[in-house]
Every structure is written in structure tokens, then in C-alpha cells.
C-alpha angles and dihedrals in degrees: 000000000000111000101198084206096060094036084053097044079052105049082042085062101034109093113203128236089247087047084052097049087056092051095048092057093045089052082055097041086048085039088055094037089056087044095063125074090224101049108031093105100071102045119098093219111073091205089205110211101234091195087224106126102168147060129235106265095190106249093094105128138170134063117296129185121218126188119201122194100201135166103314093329131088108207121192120194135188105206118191111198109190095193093257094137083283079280091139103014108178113242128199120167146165129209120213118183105227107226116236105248089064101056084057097031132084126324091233096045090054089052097042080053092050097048092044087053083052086044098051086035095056088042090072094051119013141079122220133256094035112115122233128207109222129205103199108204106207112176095208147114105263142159104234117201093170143000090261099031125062140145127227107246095178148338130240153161095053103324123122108168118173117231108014106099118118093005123132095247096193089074095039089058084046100044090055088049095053088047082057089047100230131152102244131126113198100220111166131019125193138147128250096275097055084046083058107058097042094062098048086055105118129203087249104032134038119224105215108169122052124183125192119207094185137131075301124013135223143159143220147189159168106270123186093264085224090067095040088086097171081077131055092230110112103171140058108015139281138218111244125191110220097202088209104170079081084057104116094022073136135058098280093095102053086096085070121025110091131204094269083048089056091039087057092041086051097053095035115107078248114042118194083007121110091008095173093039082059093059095048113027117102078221084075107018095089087048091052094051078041095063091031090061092037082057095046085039088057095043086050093240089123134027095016092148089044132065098246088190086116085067088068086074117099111230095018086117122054120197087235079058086059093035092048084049092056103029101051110097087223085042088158090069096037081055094055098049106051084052099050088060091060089065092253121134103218128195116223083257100053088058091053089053089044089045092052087047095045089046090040095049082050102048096048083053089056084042097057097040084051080058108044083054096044088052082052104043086051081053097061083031092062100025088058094046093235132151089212139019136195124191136163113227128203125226143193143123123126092269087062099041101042090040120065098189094052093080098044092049085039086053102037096052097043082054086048094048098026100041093153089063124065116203140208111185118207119204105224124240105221090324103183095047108051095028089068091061097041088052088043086058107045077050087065100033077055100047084047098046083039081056098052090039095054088049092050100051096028088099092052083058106094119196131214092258090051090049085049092050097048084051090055097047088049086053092053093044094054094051091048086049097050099045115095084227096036104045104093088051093067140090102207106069093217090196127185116248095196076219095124103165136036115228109281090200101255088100118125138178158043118316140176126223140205120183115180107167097130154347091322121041138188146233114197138180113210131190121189112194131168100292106005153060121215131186154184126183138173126207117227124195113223109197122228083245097068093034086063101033131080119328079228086060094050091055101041088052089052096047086049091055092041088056089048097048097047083053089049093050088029091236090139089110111062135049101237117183113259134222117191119198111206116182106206134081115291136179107219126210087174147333101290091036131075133163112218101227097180136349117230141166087068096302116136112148111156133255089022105093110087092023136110097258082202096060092048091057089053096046092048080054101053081046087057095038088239103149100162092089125122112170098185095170139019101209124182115235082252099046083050088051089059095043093054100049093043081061095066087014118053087179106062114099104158127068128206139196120194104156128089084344136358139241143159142208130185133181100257128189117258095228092065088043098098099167095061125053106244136078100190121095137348129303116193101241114215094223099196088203098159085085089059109141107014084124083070098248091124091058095116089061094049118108130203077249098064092041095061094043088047091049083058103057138099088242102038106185092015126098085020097174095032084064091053095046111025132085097244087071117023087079084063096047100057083048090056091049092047095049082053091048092046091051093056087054093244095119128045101012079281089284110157113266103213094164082048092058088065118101114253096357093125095062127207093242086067084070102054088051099047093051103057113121110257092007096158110246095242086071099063087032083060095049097052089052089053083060084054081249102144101208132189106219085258093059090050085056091044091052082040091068098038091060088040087055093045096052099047092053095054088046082049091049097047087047093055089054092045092052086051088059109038090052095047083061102043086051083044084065101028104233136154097223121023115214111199154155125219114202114216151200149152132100096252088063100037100043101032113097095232107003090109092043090048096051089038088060100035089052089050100049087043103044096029090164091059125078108200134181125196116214114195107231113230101213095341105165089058108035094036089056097056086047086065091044084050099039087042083049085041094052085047098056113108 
């Protein structure tokens, strides 16, 4: 028969599936709220940082000590991992009961106990003198600041230690074993959920949530490290320890926490603390069926033939007592007589109400803890921007394993609240124990690969004397170039432009355009009015065929595109001026005449190098019977750069080139000029700095790395400083730098490369893409598998940082040219302050994340006396050609 007592003390402790879909939200809006650095004092949920950002790999090996501080026990392990995957790890331990008076003693006395149980443990196995690594596993509440440094926030189950609070208990643990003189370094510290997870980790899959349904309960996981905003890491993940038996410490759980669950939380060493611990915990199950059936005892719906006053007793009845009820095949007779020891004399129908309660008290503890992970496995979902996620959780805690149908409630209503995340739950196999190993020793495999890493990329460092240097040596470079005698001995070119103003604004007209500087080339028109600019420009393909044919061929090819073009815009009419923007080294003997020293960027057609290109372009005209050409000026890319951001810039003076190469120009004063007749006036100076160094004097700065990339291209030896700063070869020398990390074993698990070992697979631009700020892991994750690279989530943080390194030196190194520059000018004028604007261009410095900020911060520490401003070209090479056609027209005017 229905009591309506007991229907009504059940429904009171059944949570539905909607109640549990609030409370999950609420568990992600307190989860997010612990996460942030504003808001964290307000969640319930600390969402401890654990400073532990990678996985076992398995090839962990060696022995390792742990100390774990449990219930009323202190257990010491010697784990030996033998680099197997951790599939057999060996396994010795000693238990030693800790008396009571030092769980409620002094902090000091609890450590030195500690220490003297290591101390009587290493004496059965050990000899002396040989160092241990030691994981100490502390199942407390802490504020960690690193793996090996945390403070104690706050004791429980049972612990009252004075003087540990807010100590970091790392040191306090070390401090007692040196006092012992022992040869044990405490490297990591974590508590028993981090241990968990740990140890569930597989070769082939990671296991990156752990719950504990223990005497208490908690929860970690590994969180994306950008979001985790207590810590300064901001790439790869982190685990983070939820600290979820707080969860509730406010209102949110008053839905759900019924009269017997206040009764417990009154009488509790904590009252109103760990709310939703308390409803889930085995330390409080057997007290929640106590004060139901002391409720049902008092309304007369159980015991009536038997005096219940026993119940009133805290701790009569143990939560094994309620699994044992629920779990025993013949669970009637288990019932009766458990409460027959108690002295009660229950009907048959009194041990099937007891039995409801008991398997009732039990199922709403799996329920909440489905919803708590739930709450955790929608947060990665959503935090990895994916549509689906699959994880492996481990599990372990008295209430999963003594219970059999914990884990199948636990597993069927995660799947009901969390239906985009499939689940496999791995019972862990003592998981504190050997977890901590397993994470001390992933502590000491990272400082050693942080070692060889560090070693790898320390010459790509470069310090503030070696910037300065670079600057010097620039300086140097640019008055050799720039002297009539001393010209030939330096390695930067230093050539005259015969471009001596920036337009002033008054210029007017139609002008044509020509801009080769690669594989496509333009032609442009270009007006310039009053108050506009306006253009139009056509793209012409020119084939390798032709890049690498006849110099006549090239030409001929031009001259045919120009006379297209000039159909298409129906310019065949009139003669326009024409500025023709040529982007190798030249060496110029006026404005419409410049010597080809050199071709680079892949060009090699024949007859050209040591001609007027100008000439050639004429001569391919009269070929075509084109007569309608007027090439007023031969301007350099760099040189176009300036002139089209003078025009909306007076003041920039200085171009700048940071794309596939890199180049610079800067007005110069004609007095200093040697290699031209004049001393009045300025005359812009094509630096050609990207040759910078190939007299050797940049060897210091040279890697192994460059000089393999450098040994590999068409020019070995030549544009020195062009291949450590521009994009055509960043891309390389990350390459370089991953093949050598793969070969120490630090990348990849060591596993051979063979995609990597192809030339410019690894492009420029992914860098770029790999470097913006928050770009969620699995993006440069996809990009290396597109390279066939198969990375963990720690490798795509370790190529994060070599790209990182080998951007911000070529920003530093740029800087360092472009100090050099800005301070020869400002000594040129003799001021005290320079105000000036740098024009650029180039892919390198427009598309990569912090290029431009690097080089801004670098300029300014190194040139401190110049104030300079960059100002991005919008189409410099055309249009600024044209400007020097129109300020040369505009010069001419009478």
C-alpha cells in the first residue's frame, strides 16, 4: 500500500531532468564566473588553476616517490614508470595511520610526520645519496601559484592544523624533509582529482575530466589556458580543479535541498559551507536516509511496533551500511539486519521503505554529479568551438566503485543534459596515487624539454646590446655606402634615387604607371586633381617562362600589356608621362636611368643585368611601334611607398618594404651624398639594405638555422639580412627550427617528419595565422595536420612559440635598421627631437598579428630621441610611382 508520507519524503528527494538542466546552467554561469579575474569573487566555485598544461605521453620513465596525505592515513609510494605508455607501472607503498592529535595538532608537527613515514618507507629500499622526485597529493582546498608552490586555503574532512593556512605547503613538506636529510625534491603538488585523471590518460586517448565521489566530491579538467584568466598563461590548456563541493555556498541550490538536507548541514563541523558536497558526498549519505527515517519514524509511517529513538544518534547509520542495503542481491534480508543491530524490530514492509529512501538518497547523488559534468563537458564544447566533443572521464571515489548503478545513472543522465558530448568513463586504477607520479613526472620530461627548447631557440634571443649593435653596424654600413672611396666596401648599396622632393600637393594631371616587382605586374592611370587620387589599374600575368627567358622577351611582353592596357582605358591617344616602378637593385645615373646590378625574387631573364632597364623598355617600344611612351622616372618599390604616403603625409620621409623581401629609403642630404655632384638639398637614398651583412659583419647574429635556409637558396651568401627578417623565408626557418626539435625528441613525440623535410612547406602566412592573439588551439592544431604533422595540443603551443621567436626577431631587427636611420637624420638636422613618418608596405608587416607592434616598440627603445609614425601605403609602388613622374613634371614646369 501507498504511504503518502513516504511518496511525499521521495518526491521531496527525486530531482527532475528540467531541475537538473537549471542547475546545470547555473554550474556553467558560476564555472565562467571563477574562470574570470573580475568576477571570481563572487563564484562559488574557486576553479583553482593546477599549473599542470600537458598530458602523459608515456614515455614517462624512472622511479618517483608520492606522498598522499588521505583521510586519517599517510601513504608513501615508490612508483617506477618504465616508459611503456605507463601501461604496468611498479608499484610499492606503505600505510601509516596518522594519530589524532596530529591531525589537530600543530602544522609543523603533521609535516615533520610526514617526512619521518618518508624517512622509515625509503630505509627498506633505497641507497643513499640518489635523489628522488617527489608528487605530493594534498586533498585540500589551495591557491596554487605554481606546480611546486601553493598555499593552504582551507582545511577539511576532519583536519585542523594550526598554522598552515595560507602557507605555502609545498615548502613546509620540504622544509621537514630536509630537516630529515633526505634526498627528496617536492616537484609537483595536486589533489586527488588531478591524480585521477592523470592516470586514466591512454596512449591513444587523453583523459581530460576526472570526478571524485568520495567522503567529499570534486571535479577537474582541462580548460583552454586563455580562458583560465587567474594565471598568465594564455596558450595550450590547463587543468583546472573546480572545486565544485563549494558549488551552491549561495542560494542556487534551495530548489533542491530539502529539510533532512538542512538537518545534516546544522549539525555538520561546517554549516551553510560545501552545500552541494553535502548532498553528494558518502561522508553524508548515511546521515540524510538517518533523518528521513527519523521524519517518516515521528509521522508513524515506519517502526510503529518498535521504539526509533536510536535514529536520533548522529553516525548510527554509515553510508556502506545504505550502499550494502541497495547493492545485496538478497538486499530484504541485508536491510533487516542492519536494522536489527541497531536494536529496531522492522516489518517486511518497513525494509522495503527503508530500502526506497536508502536507493533514492543514493540516485539524486549520481543525478547531481551528471549534472555538475555535464555542466563541465558544454563548457570545452563550447570553449573549443566545436559541434561535438568526445572525452574520456575518470572516475573514482567509494560511492562509484561500491555502487554498481552510480556509474550507469552518472553516465545515462550526462548523456540526457549533455547530448552534444559522448562519454567513456574510466574507473581509475589507484588513481592518486599513481597520477601523482605520472604528473611528477610529466613536471620533470617538461623542465628538460623547456631546457632543450630554451637552448634551441636562445640564439634567436636577441638582447638590447645585440639590437644596439645591429643598429651600429647599420650606421657604419650607410656612411661607407654613401662615401665616393668607401662605397664598393659596404654591404649596404646606399644608391641615389635622383628623387629629391616629396609632393608638396600642387601636383596635377594624368599619369601612367608601371609597377614589376614580381610574378604579376601592373599597369596603373593615375589623376591627380585638387583634392583626389583616382586610379585604374590592370594585373598581368608574366609566365616563368618568360621570368627566366630573354631580357628581349620580358620587355616585349611588358610593352604588349601596356598597349593593352592603354586599348582597354582608350589612352592610345595621348603621350602621359610615365613612372615605372622597378623593384631590384639599381644603380641609378638619373631619374629615367637606371643600371640593373643584380636580379632577385627568382627573375633571371638574360641581357638585362648591367643595362638601362629603362632603355630596354624603350627599345622593346620602338620594336612594337609603340611611340606613345614617355618614362619620365625609374623609381624603386621603396622609393613608391614614400611617394605615396608624402602625398597624404608631408611628413614621411622614410619607405619601407617588409613582404616577400625588405628594403628601405630615406631623404637623405646632398652633402653627405658622395657618389652624386651637389650639396644643396635632399636626394631620397635606395638603401638596399636587405643585403645588409653579406660582408659578414652580421655573423654573430647568424644561426645554424639561417645558415641552412641561406645554404638553400638561389643567392647563398647574398641578401643576408633580407633572409632573417622578410616573409620569403621566415616560413623556412621555423621549419629548420621544428626538424631540430623533432630530432631531440621534444616535438612530435620524436616521430619522423617526412612533410616537414620538404622545402617551404611550412609558409610565412602560418605564421601569421598561428600567431594571432586567442586563436583557439584547434586552428593551429588544423594547420599542422594539414602538414600531415600529427600534434598533441602541447606541440601546437611549442610551434606556437618558435614562430612567435622568429617574428619578433625580424620586427627587432628591422627595428634596429630603422633606428639607425631615423637617428642619422635627426643628427643630419641637428635636432634635438626628430618628428617623422615612415610609409609601408609588404605583406610580412600588414597581415602579420604583432609585426608592426614589435618593430613600433623596438624603434622607440632603440631610437628614444626620434618620434616616428608608420603610415600603412595603400597601393604605393603604382601610384607612388606616378607621384615622382608628377613632382618630376611639376619641378619641370617653368
Amino acid at each position: 500500500a501507498h504511504c503518502p508520507q513516504v511518496q511525499k519524503a521521495l518526491r521531496a528527494l527525486t530531482v527532475p531532468l528540467e531541475t537538473l538542466q537549471v542547475l546545470k546552467g547555473h554550474m556553467m554561469q558560476d564555472m565562467r564566473r571563477g574562470l574570470s579575474r573580475q568576477m571570481h569573487a563572487q563564484a562559488t566555485m574557486q576553479m583553482l588553476p593546477t599549473f599542470i598544461c600537458s598530458m602523459p605521453d608515456g614515455t614517462e620513465k624512472g622511479d618517483l616517490l608520492v606522498v598522499e596525505l588521505c583521510q586519517n592515513y599517510v601513504r608513501t609510494l615508490c612508483v617506477t614508470l618504465l616508459g611503456d605508455g605507463n601501461q604496468r607501472p611498479q608499484v610499492m607503498y606503505k600505510i601509516f595511520d596518522i594519530p589524532m592529535n596530529i591531525m589537530q595538532g600543530k602544522g609543523e608537527a603533521l609535516f615533520s610526520f610526514i617526512a619521518k613515514c618518508l624517512r622509515q618507507f625509503l630505509a627498506g629500499f633505497s641507497s643513499p645519496q640518489r635523489r628522488f622526485p617527489l608528487g605530493f597529493v594534498f586533498p585540500f582546498s589551495c591557491k596554487q601559484m605554481r606546480l611546486d608552490k601553493a598555499e593552504l586555503i582551507s582545511w577539511s574532512k576532519g583536519f585542523k592544523c594550526t598554522g598552515v593556512e595560507g602557507k605555502d605547503v609545498v615548502q613546509l613538506l620540504q622544509s621537514a624533509i630536509d630537516k630529515e636529510e633526505l634526498y627528496v625534491d617536492v616537484v609537483a603538488l595536486m589533489n586527488d582529482t588531478v591524480g585521477t585523471m592523470m592516470t586514466s590518460s591512454k596512449e591513444d586517448k587523453a583523459c581530460e575530466v576526472a570526478i571524485i565521489v568520495d567522503a567529499g566530491t570534486n571535479s577537474c579538467f582541462m580548460a583552454e589556458a586563455q580562458l583560465v584568466e587567474m594565471v598568465e598563461e594564455t596558450s595550450g590548456r590547463m587543468c583546472v580543479n573546480t572545486e565544485w563541493g563549494c558549488f551552491g555556498d549561495d542560494t542556487t541550490l534551495s530548489g533542491i535541498v530539502t529539510t533532512y538536507d538542512q538537518r545534516v548541514d546544522k549539525e555538520s563541523s561546517n554549516p551553510g559551507k560545501k552545500r552541494f558536497e553535502k548532498l553528494v558526498g558518502s561522508l553524508y549519505l548515511g546521515e540524510i536516509v538517518r533523518h528521513v527515517l527519523v521524519a517518516l519514524a515521528a509521522e508513524k509511517a515506519i517502526f510503529t511496533g518498535s521504539n526509533a529513538g536510536i535514529l536520533r544518534n548522529k553516525d548510527v547509520l554509515k553510508t556502506h551500511q545504505v550502499l550494502e542495503i541497495i547493492n545485496h542481491e538478497d538486499g530484504m534480508a541485508k536491510t533487516r539486519s542492519t536494522l536489527e543491530t541497531l536494536g529496531l524490530q522492522p516489518s517486511e514492509r518497513d525494509c522495503c521503505r527503508v530500502q526506497q529512501v536508502c536507493r533514492v538518497v543514493v540516485s539524486r547523488s549520481a543525478a547531481l554529479c551528471a549534472a555538475g559534468l555535464a555542466a563541465i563537458l558544454t563548457h570545452m564544447c563550447q570553449s573549443r568551438e566545436l559541434e561535438q566533443l568526445s572525452v574520456n572521464v575518470g572516475v573514482d571515489g567509494e560511492l562509484y566503485r561500491d555502487h554498481t548503478r552510480f556509474g550507469e545513472i552518472l553516465q545515462s543522465v550526462t548523456g540526457l543534459l549533455a547530448p552534444e558530448c559522448t562519454i567513456t568513463l574510466l574507473p581509475s586504477v589507484d588513481g592518486t596515487g599513481r597520477g601523482a607520479a605520472i604528473v611528477t613526472a610529466v613536471a620533470l620530461r617538461l623542465a628538460d624539454q623547456r631546457r632543450e627548447v630554451d637552448q634551441l631557440l636562445s640564439p634567436l634571443r636577441l638582447s638590447h646590446s645585440d639590437l644596439q649593435r645591429v643598429q651600429a653596424l647599420m650606421r657604419q654600413e650607410m656612411d661607407l655606402g654613401l662615401g665616393k672611396e668607401t662605397n664598393a666596401r659596404s654591404s649596404v648599396r646606399m644608391l641615389p634615387t635622383y628623387v629629391h622632393a616629396t609632393p608638396d600637393g600642387t601636383e596635377r594631371g594624368e599619369f601612367l604607371a608601371l609597377d614589376l616587382g614580381g610574378t604579376n605586374f601592373r599597369v596603373l592611370v593615375v589623376r591627380v586633381a585638387e583634392d583626389s587620387i583616382r586610379m585604374a589599374s590592370e594585373i598581368y600575368v608574366i609566365p616563368t617562362s618568360i621570368i627566366q627567358g630573354t631580357g628581349v622577351a620580358l620587355f616585349n611582353h611588358i610593352i604588349e600589356c601596356i598597349i593593352d592596357f592603354q586599348l582597354k582605358q582608350d589612352l592610345m591617344e595621348q603621350i602621359l608621362p610615365l613612372g615605372f616602378t622597378f623593384s631590384f637593385p639599381c644603380q641609378q645615373l638619373g631619374l629615367d636611368k637606371a643600371v640593373l646590378l643584380n636580379w632577385t625574387k627568382g627573375f633571371s631573364a638574360s641581357g638585362c643585368v648591367g643595362q638601362d632597364v629603362v632603355q630596354l623598355l624603350r627599345d622593346a617600344a620602338q620594336r612594337k611601334q609603340h611611340f606613345a611612351l614617355n618614362v619620365v622616372a625609374v623609381v624603386n618599390d621603396t622609393v613608391g611607398t614614400m611617394m605615396s604616403c608624402g602625398y597624404d603625409d608631408p611628413k614621411c620621409e622614410i619607405g619601407l618594404i617588409v613582404g616577400t623581401g625588405t628594403n628601405a629609403c630615406y631623404m637623405e642630404e646632398m652633402r653627405n651624398v658622395g657618389t652624386v655632384e651637389g650639396n644643396n638639398g635632399r636626394m631620397c637614398i635606395n638603401m638596399e639594405w636587405g643585403a645588409f651583412g653579406d660582408n659578414g659583419c652580421l655573423d654573430h647574429i647568424f644561426t645554424k638555422f639561417d645558415q641552412m635556409v641561406d645554404e638553400k637558396t638561389i643567392n647563398p651568401g647574398k641578401q643576408r639580412f633580407e633572409k632573417l627578417i622578410s616573409g620569403m623565408y621566415l616560413g623556412e626557418i621555423v621549419r629548420y627550427i621544428l626538424l631540430a626539435m623533432v630530432e631531440k625528441r621534444v616535438l612530435f613525440r620524436g616521430k619522423p617528419c617526412p612533410k616537414l623535410q620538404t622545402k617551404d612547406i611550412f609558409q610565412t602566412k602560418f605564421l601569421s595565422t598561428i600567431e594571432i592573439d586567442g586563436l583557439a588551439l584547434r586552428k593551429v592544431l588544423a594547420i599542422l595536420r594539414d602538414l600531415d604533422l600529427h600534434a598533441s595540443f602541447e606541440d601546437s603551443v611549442l610551434v606556437r612559440e618558435v614562430c612567435h621567436t622568429v617574428s619578433l626577431r625580424a620586427a627587432q631587427l628591422c627595428a634596429a635598421g630603422m633606428a639607425a636611420v631615423v637617428e642619422k637624420m635627426r643628427e643630419n638636422r641637428g635636432l634635438d627631437q626628430l618628428v617623422v613618418t615612415v610609409g609601408v608596405d609588404g605583406t610580412l608587416y600588414k597581415m602579420h598579428p604583432h609585426f608592426s607592434q614589435n618593430l613600433q616598440q623596438t624603434l622607440q627603445v632603440l631610437a628614444p630621441k626620434c618620434t616616428v609614425t608608420f603610415l600603412q601605403s595603400e597601393d604605393g609602388s603604382g601610384k607612388g610611382a606616378a607621384l615622382v613622374a608628377a613632382v618630376a613634371c611639376r619641378k619641370a614646369r617653368p
